[in-house]
N, C-alpha and C positions, 0 to 999 in steps of 0.2 A: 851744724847747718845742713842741709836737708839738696843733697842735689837734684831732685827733682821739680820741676817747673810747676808756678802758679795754677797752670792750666792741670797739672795733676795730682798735685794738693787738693784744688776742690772740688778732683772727682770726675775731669775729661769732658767731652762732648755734652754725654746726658745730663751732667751737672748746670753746663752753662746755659743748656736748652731752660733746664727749669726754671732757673731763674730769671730768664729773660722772660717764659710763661707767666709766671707771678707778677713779674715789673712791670710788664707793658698793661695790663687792664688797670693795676695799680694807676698808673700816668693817665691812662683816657680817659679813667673814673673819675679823676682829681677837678673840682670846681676850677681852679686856679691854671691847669696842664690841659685838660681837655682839649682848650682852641687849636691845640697840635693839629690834632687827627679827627676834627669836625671835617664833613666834606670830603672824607677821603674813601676811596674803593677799599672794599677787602683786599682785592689780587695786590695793589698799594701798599696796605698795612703786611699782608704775609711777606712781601717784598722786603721791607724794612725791618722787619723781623728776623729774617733770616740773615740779611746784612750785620746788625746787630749782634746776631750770636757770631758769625764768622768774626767780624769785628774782635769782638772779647776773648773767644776763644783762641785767637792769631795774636791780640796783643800780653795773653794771660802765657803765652810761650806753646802753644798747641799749633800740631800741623795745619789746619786751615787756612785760608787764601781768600783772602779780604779784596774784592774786586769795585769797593764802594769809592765813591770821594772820599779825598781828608775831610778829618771835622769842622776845618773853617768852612770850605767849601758847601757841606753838607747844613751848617747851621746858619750862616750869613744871610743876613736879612729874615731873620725867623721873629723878632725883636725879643728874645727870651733874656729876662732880666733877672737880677740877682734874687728876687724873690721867690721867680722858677726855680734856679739852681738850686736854692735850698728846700722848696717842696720837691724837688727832684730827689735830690741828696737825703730827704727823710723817708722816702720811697720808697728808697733804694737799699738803705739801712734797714729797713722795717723787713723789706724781704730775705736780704741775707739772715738775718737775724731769724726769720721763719724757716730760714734752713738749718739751723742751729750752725753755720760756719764755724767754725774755731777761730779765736780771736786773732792769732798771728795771721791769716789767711782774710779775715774780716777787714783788718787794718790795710794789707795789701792791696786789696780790691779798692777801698776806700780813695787811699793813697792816690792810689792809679787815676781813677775818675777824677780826684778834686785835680789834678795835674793836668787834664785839659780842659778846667774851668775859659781858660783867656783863649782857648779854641774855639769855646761853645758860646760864648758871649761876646759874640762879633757881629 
């Protein structure tokens, strides 16, 4: 077992920037996700981006300082239904997978997100 941290397994900062690069037009292109980020400013959208990566990169065990709401907070009253979650969750697979992840590291990530499914669907 490997004592290094998630956050350095898939390769630090630059790693989780990219993937958040990938994911997020993934999500606003999406027929089904889009209504997200209809309406919204850029300075908005880089806002949440940036949150985003500190977010992942501070819960993947990396020094970052996550200054956001929790995710109830952050998703409550959004009305994002189970058939979000899963075009989310194929989204989100599709990119890692585009990053060719290593499978131990893939599952981790995975893991991790589906664990605040009842955060995000409030």
């Amino acid at each position: 077992m490997s004592d290094k941290t998630l956050y350095e397994r898939l390769g630090g900062y630059d790693a989780v920037t990219a993937v958040v690069n990938n994911l997020l037009p993934r999500l606003q292109n999406d027929e089904l996700l889009g209504r997200f980020w209809q309406n919204r400013g850029d300075d908005g959208i880089a806002r949440e981006k940036q949150l985003l990566i500190d977010y992942l990169a501070n819960a993947a065990g990396g020094p970052m300082y996550y200054t956001g709401r929790d995710m109830v907070a952050t998703h409550k009253g959004m009305g994002i239904t189970d058939s979000d979650w899963s075009a989310f969750l194929g989204h989100l697979k599709a990119t890692l997978s585009s990053f060719d992840v290593p499978q131990v590291e893939f599952h981790d990530v995975v893991a991790f997100i589906t664990s605040l499914k009842d955060e995000v669907l409030v």
